[in-house]
DRENDO-1510 file (C-alpha; in Angstrom, 1 decimal, always signed):
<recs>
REC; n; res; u; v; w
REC; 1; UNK; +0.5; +4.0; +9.9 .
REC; 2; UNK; +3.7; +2.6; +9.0 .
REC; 3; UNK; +5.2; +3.1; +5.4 .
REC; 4; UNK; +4.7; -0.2; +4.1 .
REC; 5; UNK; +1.1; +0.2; +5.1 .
REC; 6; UNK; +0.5; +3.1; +2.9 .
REC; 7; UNK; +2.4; +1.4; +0.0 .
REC; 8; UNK; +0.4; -2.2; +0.0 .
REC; 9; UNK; -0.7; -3.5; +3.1 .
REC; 10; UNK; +1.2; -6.7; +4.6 .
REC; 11; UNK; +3.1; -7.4; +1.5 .
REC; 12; UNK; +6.9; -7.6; +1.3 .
REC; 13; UNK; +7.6; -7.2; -2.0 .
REC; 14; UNK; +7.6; -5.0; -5.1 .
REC; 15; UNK; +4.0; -3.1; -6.0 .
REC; 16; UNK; +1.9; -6.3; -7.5 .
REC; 17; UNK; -1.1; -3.8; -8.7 .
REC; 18; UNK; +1.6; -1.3; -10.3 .
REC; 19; UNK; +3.8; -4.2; -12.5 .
REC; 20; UNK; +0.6; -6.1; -13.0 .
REC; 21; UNK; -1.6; -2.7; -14.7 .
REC; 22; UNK; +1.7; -2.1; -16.7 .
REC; 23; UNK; +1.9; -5.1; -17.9 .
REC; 24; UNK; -1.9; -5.5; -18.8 .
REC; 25; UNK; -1.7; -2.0; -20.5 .
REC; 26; UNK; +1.4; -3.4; -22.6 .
REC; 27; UNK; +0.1; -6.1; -23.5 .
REC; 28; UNK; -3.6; -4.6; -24.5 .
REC; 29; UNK; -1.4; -1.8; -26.6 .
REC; 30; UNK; +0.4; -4.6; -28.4 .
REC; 31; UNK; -2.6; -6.2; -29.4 .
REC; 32; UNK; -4.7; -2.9; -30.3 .
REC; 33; UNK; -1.8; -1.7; -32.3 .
REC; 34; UNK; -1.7; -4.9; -34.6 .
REC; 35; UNK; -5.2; -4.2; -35.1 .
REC; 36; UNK; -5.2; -0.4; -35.4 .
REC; 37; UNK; -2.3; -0.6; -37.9 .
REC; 38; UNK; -2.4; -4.2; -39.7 .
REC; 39; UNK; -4.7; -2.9; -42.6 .
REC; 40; UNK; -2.3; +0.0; -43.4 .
REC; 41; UNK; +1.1; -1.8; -42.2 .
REC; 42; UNK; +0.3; -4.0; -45.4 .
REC; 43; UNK; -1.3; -0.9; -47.7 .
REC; 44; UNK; +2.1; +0.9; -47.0 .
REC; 45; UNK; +5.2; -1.2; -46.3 .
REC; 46; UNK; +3.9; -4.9; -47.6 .
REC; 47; UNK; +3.9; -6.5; -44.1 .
REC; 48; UNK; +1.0; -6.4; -42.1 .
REC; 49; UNK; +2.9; -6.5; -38.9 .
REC; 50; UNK; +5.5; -3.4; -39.9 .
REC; 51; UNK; +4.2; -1.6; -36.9 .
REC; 52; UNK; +4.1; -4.4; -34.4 .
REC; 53; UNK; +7.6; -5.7; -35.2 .
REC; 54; UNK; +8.7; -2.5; -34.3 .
REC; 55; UNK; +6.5; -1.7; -31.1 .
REC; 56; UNK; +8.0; -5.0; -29.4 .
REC; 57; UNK; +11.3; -4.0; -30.1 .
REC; 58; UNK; +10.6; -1.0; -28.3 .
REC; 59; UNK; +8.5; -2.7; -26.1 .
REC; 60; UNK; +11.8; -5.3; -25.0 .
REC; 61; UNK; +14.0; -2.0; -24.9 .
REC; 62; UNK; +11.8; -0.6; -22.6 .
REC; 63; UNK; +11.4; -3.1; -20.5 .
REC; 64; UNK; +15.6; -3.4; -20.4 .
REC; 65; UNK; +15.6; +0.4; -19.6 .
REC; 66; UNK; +12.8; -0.1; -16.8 .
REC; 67; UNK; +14.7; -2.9; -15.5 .
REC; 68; UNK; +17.9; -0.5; -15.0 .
REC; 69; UNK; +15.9; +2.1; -13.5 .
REC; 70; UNK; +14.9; -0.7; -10.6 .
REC; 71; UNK; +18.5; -1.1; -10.1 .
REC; 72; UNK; +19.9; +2.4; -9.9 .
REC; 73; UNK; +19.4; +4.0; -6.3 .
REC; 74; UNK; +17.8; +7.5; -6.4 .
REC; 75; UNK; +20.2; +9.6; -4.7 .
REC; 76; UNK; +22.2; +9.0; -8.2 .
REC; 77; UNK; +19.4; +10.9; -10.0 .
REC; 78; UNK; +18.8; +13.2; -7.2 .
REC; 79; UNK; +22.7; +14.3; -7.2 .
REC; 80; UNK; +22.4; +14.9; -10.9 .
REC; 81; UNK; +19.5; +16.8; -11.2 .
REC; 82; UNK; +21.0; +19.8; -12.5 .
REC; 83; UNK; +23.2; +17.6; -15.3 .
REC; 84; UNK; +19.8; +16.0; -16.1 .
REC; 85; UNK; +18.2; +19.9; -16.9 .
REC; 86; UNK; +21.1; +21.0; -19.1 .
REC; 87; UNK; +21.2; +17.1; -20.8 .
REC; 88; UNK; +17.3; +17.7; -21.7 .
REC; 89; UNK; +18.1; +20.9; -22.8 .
REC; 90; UNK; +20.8; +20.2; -25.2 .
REC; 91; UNK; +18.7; +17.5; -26.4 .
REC; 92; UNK; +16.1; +19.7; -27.5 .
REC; 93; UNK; +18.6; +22.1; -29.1 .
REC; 94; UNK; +20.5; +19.9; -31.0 .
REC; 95; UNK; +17.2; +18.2; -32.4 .
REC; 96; UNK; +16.4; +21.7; -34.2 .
REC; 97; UNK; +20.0; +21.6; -35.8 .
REC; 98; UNK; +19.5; +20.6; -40.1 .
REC; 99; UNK; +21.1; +17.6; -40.4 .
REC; 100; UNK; +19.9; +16.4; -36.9 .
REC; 101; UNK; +16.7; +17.0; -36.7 .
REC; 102; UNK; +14.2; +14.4; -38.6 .
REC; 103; UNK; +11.2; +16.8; -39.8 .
REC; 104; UNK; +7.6; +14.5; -40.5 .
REC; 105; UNK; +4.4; +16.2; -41.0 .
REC; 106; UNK; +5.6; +19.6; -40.5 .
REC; 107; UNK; +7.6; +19.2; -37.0 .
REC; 108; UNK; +10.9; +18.1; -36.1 .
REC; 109; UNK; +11.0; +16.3; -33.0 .
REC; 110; UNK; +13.2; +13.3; -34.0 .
REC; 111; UNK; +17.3; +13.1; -33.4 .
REC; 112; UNK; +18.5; +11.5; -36.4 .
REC; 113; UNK; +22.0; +9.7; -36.8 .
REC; 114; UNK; +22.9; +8.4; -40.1 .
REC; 115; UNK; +19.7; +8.8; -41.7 .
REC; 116; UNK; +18.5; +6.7; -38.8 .
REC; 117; UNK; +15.4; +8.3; -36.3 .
REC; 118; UNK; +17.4; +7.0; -32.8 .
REC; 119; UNK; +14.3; +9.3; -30.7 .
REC; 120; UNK; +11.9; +11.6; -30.0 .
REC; 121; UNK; +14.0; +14.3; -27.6 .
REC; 122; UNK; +10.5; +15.4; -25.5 .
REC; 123; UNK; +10.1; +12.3; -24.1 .
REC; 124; UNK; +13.6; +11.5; -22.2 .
REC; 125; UNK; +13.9; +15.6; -21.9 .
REC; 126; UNK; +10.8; +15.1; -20.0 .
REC; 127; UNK; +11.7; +12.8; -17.5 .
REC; 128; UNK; +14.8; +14.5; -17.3 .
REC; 129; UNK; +13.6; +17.8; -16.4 .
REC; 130; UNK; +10.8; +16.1; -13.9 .
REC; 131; UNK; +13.8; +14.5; -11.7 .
REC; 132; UNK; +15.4; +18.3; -12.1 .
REC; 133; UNK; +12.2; +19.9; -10.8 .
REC; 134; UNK; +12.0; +17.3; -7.6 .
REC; 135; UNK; +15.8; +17.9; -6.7 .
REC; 136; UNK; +15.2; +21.8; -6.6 .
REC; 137; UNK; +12.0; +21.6; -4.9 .
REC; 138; UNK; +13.7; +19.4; -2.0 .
REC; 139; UNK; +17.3; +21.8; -2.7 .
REC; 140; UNK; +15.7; +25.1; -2.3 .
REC; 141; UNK; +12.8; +24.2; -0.9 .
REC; 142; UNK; +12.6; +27.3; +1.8 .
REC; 143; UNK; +13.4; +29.7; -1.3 .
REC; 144; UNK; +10.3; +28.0; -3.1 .
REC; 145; UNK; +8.1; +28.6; -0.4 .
REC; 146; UNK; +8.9; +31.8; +0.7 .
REC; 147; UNK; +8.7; +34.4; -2.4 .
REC; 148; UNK; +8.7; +34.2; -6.1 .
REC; 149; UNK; +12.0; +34.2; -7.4 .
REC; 150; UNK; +11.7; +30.9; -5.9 .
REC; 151; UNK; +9.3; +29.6; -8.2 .
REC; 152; UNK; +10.7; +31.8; -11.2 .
REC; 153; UNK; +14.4; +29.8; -11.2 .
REC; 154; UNK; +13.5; +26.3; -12.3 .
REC; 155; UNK; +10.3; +28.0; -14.6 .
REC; 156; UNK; +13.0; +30.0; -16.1 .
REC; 157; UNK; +14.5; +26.5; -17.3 .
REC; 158; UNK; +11.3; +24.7; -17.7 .
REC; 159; UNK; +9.8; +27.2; -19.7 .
REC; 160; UNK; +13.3; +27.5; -22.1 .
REC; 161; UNK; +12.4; +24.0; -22.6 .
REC; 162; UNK; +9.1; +24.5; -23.3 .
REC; 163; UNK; +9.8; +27.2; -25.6 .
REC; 164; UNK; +12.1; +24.7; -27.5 .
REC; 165; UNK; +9.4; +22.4; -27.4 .
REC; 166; UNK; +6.9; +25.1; -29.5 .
REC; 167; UNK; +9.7; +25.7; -32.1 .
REC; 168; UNK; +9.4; +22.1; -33.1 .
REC; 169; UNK; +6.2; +22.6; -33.0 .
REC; 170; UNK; +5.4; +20.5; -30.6 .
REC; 171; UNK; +2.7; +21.4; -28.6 .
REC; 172; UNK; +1.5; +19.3; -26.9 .
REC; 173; UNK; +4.7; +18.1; -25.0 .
REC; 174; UNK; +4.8; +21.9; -23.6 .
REC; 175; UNK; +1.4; +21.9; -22.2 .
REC; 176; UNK; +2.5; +18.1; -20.6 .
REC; 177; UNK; +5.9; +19.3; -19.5 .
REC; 178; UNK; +4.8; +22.6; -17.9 .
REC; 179; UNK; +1.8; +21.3; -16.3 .
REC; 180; UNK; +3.7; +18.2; -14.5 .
REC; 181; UNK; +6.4; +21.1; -13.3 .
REC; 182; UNK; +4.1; +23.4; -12.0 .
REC; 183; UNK; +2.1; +20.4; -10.2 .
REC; 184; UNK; +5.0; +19.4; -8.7 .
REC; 185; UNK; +6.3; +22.6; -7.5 .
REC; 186; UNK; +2.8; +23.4; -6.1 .
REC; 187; UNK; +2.7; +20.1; -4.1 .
REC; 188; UNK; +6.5; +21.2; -2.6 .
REC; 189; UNK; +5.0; +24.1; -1.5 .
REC; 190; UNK; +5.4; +27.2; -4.0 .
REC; 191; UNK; +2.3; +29.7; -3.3 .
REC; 192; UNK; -0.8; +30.0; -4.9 .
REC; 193; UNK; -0.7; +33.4; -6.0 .
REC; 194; UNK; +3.1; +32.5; -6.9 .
REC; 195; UNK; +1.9; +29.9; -9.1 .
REC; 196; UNK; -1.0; +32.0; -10.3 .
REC; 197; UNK; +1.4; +34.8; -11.1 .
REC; 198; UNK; +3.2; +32.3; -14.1 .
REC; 199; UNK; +0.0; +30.4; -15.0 .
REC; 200; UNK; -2.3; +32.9; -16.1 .
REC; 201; UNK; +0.1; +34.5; -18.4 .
REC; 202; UNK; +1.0; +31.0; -19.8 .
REC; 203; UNK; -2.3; +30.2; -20.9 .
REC; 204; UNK; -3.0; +33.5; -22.4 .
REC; 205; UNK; +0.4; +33.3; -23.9 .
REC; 206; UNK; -1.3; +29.4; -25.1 .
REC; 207; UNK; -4.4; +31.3; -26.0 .
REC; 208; UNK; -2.8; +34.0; -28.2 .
REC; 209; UNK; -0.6; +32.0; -30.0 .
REC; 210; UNK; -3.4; +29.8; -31.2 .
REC; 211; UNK; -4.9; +32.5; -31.9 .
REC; 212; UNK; -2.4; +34.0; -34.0 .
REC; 213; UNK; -1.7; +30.9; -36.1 .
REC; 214; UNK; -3.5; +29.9; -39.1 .
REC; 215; UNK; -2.5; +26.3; -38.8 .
REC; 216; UNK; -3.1; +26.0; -34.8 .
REC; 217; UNK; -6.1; +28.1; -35.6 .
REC; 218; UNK; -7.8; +25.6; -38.2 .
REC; 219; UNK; -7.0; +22.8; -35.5 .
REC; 220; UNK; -9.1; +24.6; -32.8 .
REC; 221; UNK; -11.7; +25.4; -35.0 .
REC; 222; UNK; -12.1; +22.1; -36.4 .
REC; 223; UNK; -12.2; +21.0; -32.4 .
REC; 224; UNK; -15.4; +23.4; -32.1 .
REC; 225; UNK; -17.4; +22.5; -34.7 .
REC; 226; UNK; -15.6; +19.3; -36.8 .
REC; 227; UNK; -19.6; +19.3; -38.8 .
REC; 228; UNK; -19.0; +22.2; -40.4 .
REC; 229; UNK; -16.1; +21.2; -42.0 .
REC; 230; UNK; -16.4; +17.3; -41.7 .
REC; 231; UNK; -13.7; +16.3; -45.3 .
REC; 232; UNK; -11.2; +19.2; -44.0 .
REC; 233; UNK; -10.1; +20.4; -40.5 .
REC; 234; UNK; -13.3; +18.5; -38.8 .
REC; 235; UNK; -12.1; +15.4; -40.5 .
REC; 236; UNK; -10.1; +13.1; -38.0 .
REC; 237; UNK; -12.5; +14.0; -35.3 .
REC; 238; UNK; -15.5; +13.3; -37.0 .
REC; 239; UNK; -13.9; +10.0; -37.8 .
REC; 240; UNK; -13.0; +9.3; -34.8 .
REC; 241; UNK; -16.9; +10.4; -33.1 .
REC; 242; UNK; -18.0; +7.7; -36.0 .
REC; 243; UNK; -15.4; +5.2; -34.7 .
REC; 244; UNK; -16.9; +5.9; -30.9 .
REC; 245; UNK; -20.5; +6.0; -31.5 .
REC; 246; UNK; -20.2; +2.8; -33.7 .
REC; 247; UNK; -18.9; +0.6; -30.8 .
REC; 248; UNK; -22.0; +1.1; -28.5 .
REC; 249; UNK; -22.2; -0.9; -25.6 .
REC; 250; UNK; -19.8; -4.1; -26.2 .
REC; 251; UNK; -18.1; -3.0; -29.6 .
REC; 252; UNK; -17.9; -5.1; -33.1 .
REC; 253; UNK; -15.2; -7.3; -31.4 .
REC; 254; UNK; -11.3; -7.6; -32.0 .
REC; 255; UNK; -10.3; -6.2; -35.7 .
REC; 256; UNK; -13.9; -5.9; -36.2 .
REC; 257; UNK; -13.3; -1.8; -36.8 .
REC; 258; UNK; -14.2; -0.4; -40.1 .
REC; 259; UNK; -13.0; +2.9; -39.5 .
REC; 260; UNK; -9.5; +2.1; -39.1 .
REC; 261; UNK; -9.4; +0.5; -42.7 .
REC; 262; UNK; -10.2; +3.5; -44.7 .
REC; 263; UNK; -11.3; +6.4; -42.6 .
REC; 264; UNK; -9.6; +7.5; -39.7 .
REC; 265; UNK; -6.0; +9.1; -39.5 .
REC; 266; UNK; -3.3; +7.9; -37.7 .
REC; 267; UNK; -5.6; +4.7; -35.9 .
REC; 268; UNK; -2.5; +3.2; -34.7 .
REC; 269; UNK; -1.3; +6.7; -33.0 .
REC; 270; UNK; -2.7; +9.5; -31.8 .
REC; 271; UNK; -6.9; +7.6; -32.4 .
REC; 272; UNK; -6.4; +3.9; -30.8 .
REC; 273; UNK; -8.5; +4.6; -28.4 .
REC; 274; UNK; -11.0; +5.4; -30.8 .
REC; 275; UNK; -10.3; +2.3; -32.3 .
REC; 276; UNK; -10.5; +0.4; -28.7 .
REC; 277; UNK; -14.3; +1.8; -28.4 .
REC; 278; UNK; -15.0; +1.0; -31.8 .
REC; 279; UNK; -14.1; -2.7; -31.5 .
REC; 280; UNK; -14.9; -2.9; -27.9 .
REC; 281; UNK; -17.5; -0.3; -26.9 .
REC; 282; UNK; -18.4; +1.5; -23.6 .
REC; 283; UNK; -17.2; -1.6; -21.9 .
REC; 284; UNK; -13.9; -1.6; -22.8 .
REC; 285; UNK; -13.6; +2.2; -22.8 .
REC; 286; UNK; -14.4; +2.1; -19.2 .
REC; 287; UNK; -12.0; -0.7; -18.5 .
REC; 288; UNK; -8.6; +1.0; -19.9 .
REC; 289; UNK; -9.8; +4.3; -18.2 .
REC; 290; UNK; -10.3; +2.1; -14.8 .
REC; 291; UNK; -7.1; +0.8; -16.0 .
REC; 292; UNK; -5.2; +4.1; -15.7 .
REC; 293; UNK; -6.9; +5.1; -12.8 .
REC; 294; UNK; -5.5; +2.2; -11.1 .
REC; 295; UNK; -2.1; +3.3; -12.2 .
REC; 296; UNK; -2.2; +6.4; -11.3 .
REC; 297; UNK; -3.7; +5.6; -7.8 .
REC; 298; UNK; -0.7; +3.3; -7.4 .
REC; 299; UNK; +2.0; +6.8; -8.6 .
REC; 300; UNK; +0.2; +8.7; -6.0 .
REC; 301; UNK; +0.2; +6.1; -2.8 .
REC; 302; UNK; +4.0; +5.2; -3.8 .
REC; 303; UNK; +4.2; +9.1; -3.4 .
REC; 304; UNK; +2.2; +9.5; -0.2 .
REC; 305; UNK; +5.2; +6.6; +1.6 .
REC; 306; UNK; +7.9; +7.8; +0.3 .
REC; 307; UNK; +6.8; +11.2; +1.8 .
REC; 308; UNK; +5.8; +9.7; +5.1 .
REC; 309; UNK; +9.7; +8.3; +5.4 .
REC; 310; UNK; +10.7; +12.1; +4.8 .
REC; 311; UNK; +12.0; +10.9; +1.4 .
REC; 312; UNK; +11.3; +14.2; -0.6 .
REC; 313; UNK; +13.2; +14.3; -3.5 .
REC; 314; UNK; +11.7; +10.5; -4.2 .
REC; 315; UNK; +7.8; +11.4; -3.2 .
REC; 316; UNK; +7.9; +14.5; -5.4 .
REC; 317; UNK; +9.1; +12.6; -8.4 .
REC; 318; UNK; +6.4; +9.3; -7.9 .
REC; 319; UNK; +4.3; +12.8; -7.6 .
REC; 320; UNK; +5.4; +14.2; -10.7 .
REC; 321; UNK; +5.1; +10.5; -12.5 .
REC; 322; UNK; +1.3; +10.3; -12.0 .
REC; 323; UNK; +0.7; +13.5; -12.5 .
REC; 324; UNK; +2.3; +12.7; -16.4 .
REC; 325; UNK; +0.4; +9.7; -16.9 .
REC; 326; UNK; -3.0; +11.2; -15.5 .
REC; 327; UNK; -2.1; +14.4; -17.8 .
REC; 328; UNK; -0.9; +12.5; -20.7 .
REC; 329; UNK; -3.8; +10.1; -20.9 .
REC; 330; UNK; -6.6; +12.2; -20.6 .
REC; 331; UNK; -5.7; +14.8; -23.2 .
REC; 332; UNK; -5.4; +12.1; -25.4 .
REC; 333; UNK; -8.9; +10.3; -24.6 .
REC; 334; UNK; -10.2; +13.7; -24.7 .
REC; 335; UNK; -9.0; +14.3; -27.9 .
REC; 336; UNK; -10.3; +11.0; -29.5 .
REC; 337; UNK; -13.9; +12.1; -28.0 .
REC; 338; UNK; -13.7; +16.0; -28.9 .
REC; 339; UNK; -13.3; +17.2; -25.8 .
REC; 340; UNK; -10.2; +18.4; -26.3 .
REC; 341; UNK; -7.9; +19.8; -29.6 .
REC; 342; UNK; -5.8; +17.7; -31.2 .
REC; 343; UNK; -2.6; +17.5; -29.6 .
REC; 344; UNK; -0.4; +15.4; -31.0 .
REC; 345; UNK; -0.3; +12.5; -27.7 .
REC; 346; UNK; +0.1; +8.9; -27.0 .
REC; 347; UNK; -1.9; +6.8; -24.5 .
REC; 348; UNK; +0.8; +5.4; -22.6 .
REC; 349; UNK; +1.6; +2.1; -23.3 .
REC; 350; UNK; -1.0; +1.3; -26.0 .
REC; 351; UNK; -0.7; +3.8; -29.0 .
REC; 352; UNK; +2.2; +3.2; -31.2 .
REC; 353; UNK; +5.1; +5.6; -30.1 .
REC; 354; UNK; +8.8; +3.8; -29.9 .
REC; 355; UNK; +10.1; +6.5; -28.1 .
REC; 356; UNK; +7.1; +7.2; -25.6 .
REC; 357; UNK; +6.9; +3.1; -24.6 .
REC; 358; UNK; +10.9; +3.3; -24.1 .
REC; 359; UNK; +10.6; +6.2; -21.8 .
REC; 360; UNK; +7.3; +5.1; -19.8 .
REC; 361; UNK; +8.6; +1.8; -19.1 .
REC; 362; UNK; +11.7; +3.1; -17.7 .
REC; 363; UNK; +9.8; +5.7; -15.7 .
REC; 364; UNK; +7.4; +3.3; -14.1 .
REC; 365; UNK; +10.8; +1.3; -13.8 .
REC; 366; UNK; +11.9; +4.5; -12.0 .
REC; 367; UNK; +8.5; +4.8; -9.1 .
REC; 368; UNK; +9.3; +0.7; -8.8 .
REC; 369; UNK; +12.6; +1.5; -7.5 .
REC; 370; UNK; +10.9; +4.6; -5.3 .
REC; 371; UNK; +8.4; +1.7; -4.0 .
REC; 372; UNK; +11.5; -1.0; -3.7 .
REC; 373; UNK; +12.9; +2.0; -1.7 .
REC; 374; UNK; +9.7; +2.5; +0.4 .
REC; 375; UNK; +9.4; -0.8; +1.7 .
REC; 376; UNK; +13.0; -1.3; +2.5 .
REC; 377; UNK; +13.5; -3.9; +0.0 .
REC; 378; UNK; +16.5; -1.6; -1.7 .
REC; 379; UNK; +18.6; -1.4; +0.8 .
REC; 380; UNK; +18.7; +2.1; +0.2 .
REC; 381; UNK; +17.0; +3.9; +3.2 .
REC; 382; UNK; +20.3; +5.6; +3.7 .
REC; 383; UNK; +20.0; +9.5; +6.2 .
REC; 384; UNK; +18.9; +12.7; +5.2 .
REC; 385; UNK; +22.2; +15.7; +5.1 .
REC; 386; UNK; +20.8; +18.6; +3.9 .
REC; 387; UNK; +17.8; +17.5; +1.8 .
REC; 388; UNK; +19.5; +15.2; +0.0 .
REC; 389; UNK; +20.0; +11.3; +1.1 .
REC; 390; UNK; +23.7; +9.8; +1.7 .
REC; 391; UNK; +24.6; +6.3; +2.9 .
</recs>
């Protein structure tokens, strides 16, 4: 099977299912957010489209930034992999400096100039540290495979990160960063007890510091049993269970939701997609799932080509991509239905996050350039020297 046949079969130009699912998800996130947040945008800030105006600025900044990402080739990245780790981690340093660091709600995860939030450091650090974790795998890639020190070398700078990423406290982007890393390592070849070795102490080290925090404590409690404590701990989950059971089958229709008015926290945020099943039921719960599923299909083929063209470094990063998405999107779905703690997530593309649309859109900018790549329509194929690809 040739390499444009595992991409999209007889078609000549760029992914049509990948641009066409991101710009459905876009476009449903712009419209659930003006719902979601129109009620409090005006309760707040006197303009009921406060949150919007600044979602499609995002929105057409991310879409610039994706558009770049198409036109850089990914050797560039690839031969600055190691840059691109100590960038991420200086970014994360400097956002825990006073004076630098913007602290809301108890965590300071925003880099602020002149009194100005310019962004949330955990999202490019991520995508930063995923293109780090690719070049290493395809650099060192009979040292990953053979023993553990291996796998220990780019943990030892994914877990600093990660580390950095709990001090702010931002937990959430650890468990995201740290399970797209260690995915991508395991696909490249590390070894099972290797990976075994680092992952069982991680989630006992995840376990035990839950454990040992009031405030984390009172969030995984309130995940067990929200009932018991339904005006406290319980009380964004129980909201958002309302917000879910109330939508049945077919939902109370656009800005029909009650719950967003009044009830439930942060609808706009972290709960749109309890808002999405309030106003459009099972149905349209099923549909963006389907839609993400589709997307992430789309990561994983773009991966399976550019692996079948022995491009490594390129098929471990479309790897890594869907592997973030797929991560990102169900711990926050499983949050909204209680499956999961709260963890502090956006649903890509559709909850309200400048920072987190910039960066998607110029990673799924990024796997369009891998696919452009793929198909030959880059004029990039380049040869292989070393692991690494040269013109």
């Amino acid at each position: 099977m040739s390499t444009r046949q595992l991409a999209v079969p007889g078609q000549d130009r760029p992914d049509v299912l990948l641009v066409g699912i991101t710009a459905l998800l876009l476009t449903i996130g712009l419209l659930m957010v003006t719902s979601a947040s129109i009620a409090l945008a005006d309760r707040q800030h006197g303009d009921a489209f406060y949150f919007l105006e600044r979602q499609l600025l995002a929105a057409a900044i991310g879409l610039a930034a994706g558009w770049c990402m198409v036109k850089i080739p990914t050797r560039l990245w690839q031969s600055l992999g190691s840059w691109l780790a100590g960038v991420a981690l200086a970014l994360l340093v400097i956002v825990l400096i006073p004076g630098l660091g913007h602290t809301a709600n108890g965590s300071t995860r925003w880099l602020s100039v002149a009194g100005l939030n310019i962004v949330q450091v955990s999202e490019p650090a991520r995508l930063m540290l995923l293109m780090y974790v690719a070049d290493y795998a395809v650099r060192r890639n009979q040292e990953l495979r053979s023993g553990m020190l291996g796998l220990f070398k780019p943990l030892l700078i994914v877990g600093a990160a990660g580390g950095l990423l709990l001090l702010q406290p931002d937990f959430g982007s650890a468990v995201l960063l740290l399970g797209m890393s260690f995915a991508v390592l395991f696909i490249a070849g590390a070894r099972v007890r290797d990976v075994l070795t680092f992952v069982v102490p991680i989630i006992l080290g995840f376990v035990a510091l839950a454990r040992f925090s009031p405030y984390r404590m009172r969030r995984v409690m309130g995940f067990w049993n929200p009932w018991a404590d339904p005006y406290g701990d319980g009380f964004q989950l129980t909201q958002s269970l309302i917000a879910i059971g109330t939508g049945e089958w077919l939902g109370l229709g656009l800005g029909g939701s009650v719950q967003k008015l009044f009830y439930l926290p942060e609808p706009h945020t972290d709960f749109i997609f309890a808002v999405i099943a309030e106003e459009f039921g099972l149905v349209g719960s099923l549909v963006i799932i389907t839609l993400y599923g589709v997307l992430i299909w789309r990561a994983l083929a773009i991966a399976r080509a550019a692996a079948a063209r022995d491009a490594t470094f390129q098929a471990y990063v479309a790897f890594g991509l869907g592997i973030w998405l797929a991560i990102q999107a169900v711990i926050n779905i499983g949050v909204n239905m209680g499956v999961l703690p709260t963890k502090g997530l956006t649903l890509p593309l559709v909850s309200y996050g400048r920072s987190s649309l910039i960066v998607t859109l110029a990673a799924l900018g990024l796997l369009l350039r891998i696919d452009l790549e793929n198909r030959g329509l880059a004029g990039t194929a380049g040869r292989r020297v070393n692991g690494r690809v040269t013109r």
